[in-house]
N, C-alpha and C positions, 0 to 999 in steps of 0.2 A: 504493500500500500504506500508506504513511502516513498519507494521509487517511483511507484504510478503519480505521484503528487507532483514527485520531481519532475518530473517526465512533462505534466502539463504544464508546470511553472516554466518550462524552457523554450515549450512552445509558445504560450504566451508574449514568452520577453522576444521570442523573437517575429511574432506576429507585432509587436510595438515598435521593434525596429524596424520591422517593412514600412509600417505605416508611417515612423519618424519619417524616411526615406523617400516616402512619397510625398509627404505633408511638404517637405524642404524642399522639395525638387519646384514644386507650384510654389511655391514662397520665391524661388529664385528666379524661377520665371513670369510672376508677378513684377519682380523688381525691375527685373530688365525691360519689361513692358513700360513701366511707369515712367522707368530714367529716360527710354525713347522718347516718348510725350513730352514731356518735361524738357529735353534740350530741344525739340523741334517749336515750344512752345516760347523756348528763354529765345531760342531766332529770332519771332515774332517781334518779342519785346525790346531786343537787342535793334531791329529796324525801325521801331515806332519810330516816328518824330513826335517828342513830347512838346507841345505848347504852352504854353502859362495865359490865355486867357480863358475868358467865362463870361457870363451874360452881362456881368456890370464892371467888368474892368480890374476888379479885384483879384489877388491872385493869393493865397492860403494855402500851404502846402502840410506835407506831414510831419516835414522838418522841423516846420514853426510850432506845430501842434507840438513835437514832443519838446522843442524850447520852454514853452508854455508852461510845458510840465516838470520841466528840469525845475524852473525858479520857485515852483514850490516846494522849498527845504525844508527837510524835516517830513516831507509827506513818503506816505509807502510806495505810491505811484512814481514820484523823484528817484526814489532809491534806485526800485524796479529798472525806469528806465535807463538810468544812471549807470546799472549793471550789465543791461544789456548793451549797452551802448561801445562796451569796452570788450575787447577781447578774450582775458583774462579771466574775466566772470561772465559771460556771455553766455554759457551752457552747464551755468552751476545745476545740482541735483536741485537741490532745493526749488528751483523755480521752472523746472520742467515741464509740470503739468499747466502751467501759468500759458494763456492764450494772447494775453497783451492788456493794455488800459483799453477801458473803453472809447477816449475819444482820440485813440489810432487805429480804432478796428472798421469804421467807415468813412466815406467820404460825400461829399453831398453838393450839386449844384449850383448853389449860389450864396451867399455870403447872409443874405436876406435872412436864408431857410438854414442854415448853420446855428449862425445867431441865435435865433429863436426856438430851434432845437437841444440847444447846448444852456437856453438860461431855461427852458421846461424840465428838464434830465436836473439841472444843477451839479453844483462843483464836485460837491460828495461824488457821485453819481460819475460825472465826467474823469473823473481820476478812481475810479472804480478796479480793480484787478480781477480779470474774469478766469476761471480754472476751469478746466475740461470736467472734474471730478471732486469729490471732498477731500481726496485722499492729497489733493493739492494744494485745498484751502490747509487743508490741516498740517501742512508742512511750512505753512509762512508763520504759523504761531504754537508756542507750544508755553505749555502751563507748568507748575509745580502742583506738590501732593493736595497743596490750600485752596486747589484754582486761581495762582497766582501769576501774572504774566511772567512768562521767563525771559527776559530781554538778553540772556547769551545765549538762546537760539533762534533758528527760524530767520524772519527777515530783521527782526531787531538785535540777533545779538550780529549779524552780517554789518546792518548800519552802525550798531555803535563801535565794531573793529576798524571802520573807514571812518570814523568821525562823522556819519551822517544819523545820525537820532529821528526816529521815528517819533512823533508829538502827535497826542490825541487818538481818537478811533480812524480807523480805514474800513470802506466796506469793498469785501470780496464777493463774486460772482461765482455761484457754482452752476456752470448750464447743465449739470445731470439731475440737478432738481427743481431745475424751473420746468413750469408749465408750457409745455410745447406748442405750439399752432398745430392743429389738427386736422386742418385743409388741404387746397393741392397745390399745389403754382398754377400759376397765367403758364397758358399752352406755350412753348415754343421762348419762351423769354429767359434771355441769356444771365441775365440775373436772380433768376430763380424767385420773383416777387410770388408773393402770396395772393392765393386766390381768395379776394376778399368781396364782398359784394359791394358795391356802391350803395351808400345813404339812399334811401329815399325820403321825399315829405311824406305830409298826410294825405295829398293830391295825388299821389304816384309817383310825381315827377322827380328828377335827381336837381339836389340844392345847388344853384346857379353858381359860380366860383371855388367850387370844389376842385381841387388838383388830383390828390390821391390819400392813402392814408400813409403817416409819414413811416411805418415802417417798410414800404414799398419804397421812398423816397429817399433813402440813404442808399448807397453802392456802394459794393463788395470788390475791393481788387482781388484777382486770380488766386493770393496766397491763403487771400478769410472766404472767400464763395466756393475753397474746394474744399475747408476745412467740414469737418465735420466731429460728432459726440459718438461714442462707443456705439450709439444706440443710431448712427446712421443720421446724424440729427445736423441740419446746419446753423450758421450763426444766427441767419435773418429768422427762424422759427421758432429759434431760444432765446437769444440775447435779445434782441431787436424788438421780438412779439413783448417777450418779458417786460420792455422799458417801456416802449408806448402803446402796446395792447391793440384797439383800432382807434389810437388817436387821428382826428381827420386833420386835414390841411387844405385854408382858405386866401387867395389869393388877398382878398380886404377883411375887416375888419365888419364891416356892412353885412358883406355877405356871408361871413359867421354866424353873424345873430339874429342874419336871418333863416340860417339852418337851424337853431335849436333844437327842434322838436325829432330831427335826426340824429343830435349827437349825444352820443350812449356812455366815450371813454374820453371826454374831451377833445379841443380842438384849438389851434391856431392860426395867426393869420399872418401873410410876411409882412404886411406893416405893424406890426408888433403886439396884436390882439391874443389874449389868453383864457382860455376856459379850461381850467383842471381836471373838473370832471362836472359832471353833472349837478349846477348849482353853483359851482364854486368858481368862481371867476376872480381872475387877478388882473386887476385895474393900476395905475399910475404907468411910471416909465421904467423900463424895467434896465435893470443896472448893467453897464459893460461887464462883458462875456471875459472873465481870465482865461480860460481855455475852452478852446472852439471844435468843432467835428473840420478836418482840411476839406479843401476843393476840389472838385476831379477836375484832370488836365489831360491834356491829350484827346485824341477821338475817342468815343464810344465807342463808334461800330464797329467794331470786331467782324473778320471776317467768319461764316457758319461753320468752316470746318475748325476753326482756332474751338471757339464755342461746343463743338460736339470733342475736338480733342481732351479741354477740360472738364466736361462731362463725364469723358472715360477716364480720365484720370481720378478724377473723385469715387467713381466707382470702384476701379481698382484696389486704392486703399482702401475702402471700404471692404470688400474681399480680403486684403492684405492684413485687417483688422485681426476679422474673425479664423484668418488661416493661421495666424500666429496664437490666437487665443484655443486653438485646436490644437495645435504642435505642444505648446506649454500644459496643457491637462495632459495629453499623450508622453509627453516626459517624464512627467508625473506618475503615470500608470506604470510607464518604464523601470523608471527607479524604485518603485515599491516591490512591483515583481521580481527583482534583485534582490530586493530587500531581505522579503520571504524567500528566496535559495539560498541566499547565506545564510540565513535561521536557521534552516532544514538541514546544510551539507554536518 
């Protein structure tokens, strides 16, 4: 009987090395797949002619956004960026699962619609640090036995080894527990916007001055619209839905208030009108924006196969996820049934 035990424990281990062997083999031919795309895609970007205008003359880039955020010392998001910025600390563990601040993760048309998306979000909110998982918030702070903050680790014992001190609360983003958009996209649209319905009045009719709802109105460069959440999830469905829900967007101020009776999660207007949410309306002038969402430069239109390229590429790693999350349990299985032969011999 022993032997017989032994006998299927060898089989086994070596029925997990086949499968290791297969698993790896589509894992490596995954990669090659993706690195193709990927340099045929960096071409692309490597040809643009990037321009610096936009509707009003203004030009806002990402650069300036994360100056922006440099100069707030002492903030987590400073640090953050501070670290990535440098080579050196550029790919510490600690901040790996860390997907970026929030106001470098989109980009948005015109300076009007920045503006007034960046003082609705607010500063908290715009210097936000967003993590794929908890397992990443949980790695920028960590406590003693009292639940006391431990400021030598995490991102505070990192800033106060560099002389940058972390002051006050920071909020972190976890998109594996936010509330997802549960919809489809607009058919055919390279930015993958959400398929949301347009407002109606009580007449039937759609409220005169409506643009879009602003989570459709912020854009995603190549590197955050291929990104995706363990769960296949992208940023505009977690991050984006999470911040402004179906906040709408009105070209006046007029023509806001005269949608009311359509608007469910608040609304704006680009001359500088605010509705919170339902009821709640913030009136006076609203104060200069310290840090802003950048502006898209260069052309949009991409050509359709650029577009279906990074579609497959998002897909892939999507596959690459879960082929690696297969390989790592099958490891697993591997090393136990080893485990139990060396118990046994």
């Amino acid at each position: 009987n022993l032997n017989n035990d032994k006998e299927r424990c060898k089989n086994m281990i070596r029925q997990h090395e086949d499968n290791l062997k297969f698993l790896n083999s589509q894992s490596n031919r995954l990669h090659e797949s993706i690195l193709d795309l990927q340099v045929s895609l960096g071409r692309y970007h490597s040809s643009s002619i990037i321009t610096s205008e936009n509707g009003n003359g203004a030009f806002h880039t990402e650069e300036e956004t994360v100056e922006q955020i440099l100069k707030k010392e002492n903030s987590a998001a400073s640090l953050y960026s501070w670290l990535k910025a440098n080579a050196q600390t550029s790919n510490l563990a600690l901040t790996k699962d860390v997907v970026g601040v929030v106001a470098t993760l989109a980009k948005v048309e015109s300076d009007d619609l920045s503006r007034i998306l960046s003082e609705f979000l607010g500063l908290e909110t715009m210097l936000a640090i967003v993590c794929s998982t908890y397992e990443g918030v949980n790695a920028l702070e960590k406590y003693d036995p009292d639940g006391l903050i431990n400021f030598n680790s995490g991102l505070h014992g990192i800033g106060s080894s560099i002389g940058k001190r972390i002051n006050g609360r920071f909020v972190v983003i976890c998109l594996e527990d936010l509330r997802p958009f549960v919809g489809g996209f607009v058919a055919d649209d390279p930015q993958k916007k959400l398929a949301l319905p347009k407002p109606r009045l009580p007449n039937g009719g759609h409220p005169p001055g409506f643009l879009d709802y602003a989570v459709n109105m912020i854009h995603l460069d190549s590197k955050y619209l291929s990104f995706f959440t363990a769960s296949g999830l992208g940023l505009r469905e977690t991050l984006f839905y999470g911040l402004f829900s179906q906040l709408q967007i009105y070209k006046t101020r007029d023509e806001m208030l005269l949608a009311l009776p359509c608007i469910r999660d608040g609304a704006l207007s680009l001359d500088g009108g605010m509705i919170r949410k339902c009821g709640m309306f913030a009136l006076g002038s609203g104060k200069e924006v310290e840090v802003k969402f950048p502006l898209l430069s260069g052309e949009s239109n991409v050509p359709p196969n650029y577009i279906e390229a990074e579609d497959v590429v998002r897909k892939l790693k999507w596959e690459n996820t879960k082929l690696d999350a297969d390989i790592h349990r099958e490891q697993q299985l591997l090393d136990y049934r080893k485990g139990n032969l060396t118990r046994h011999a």
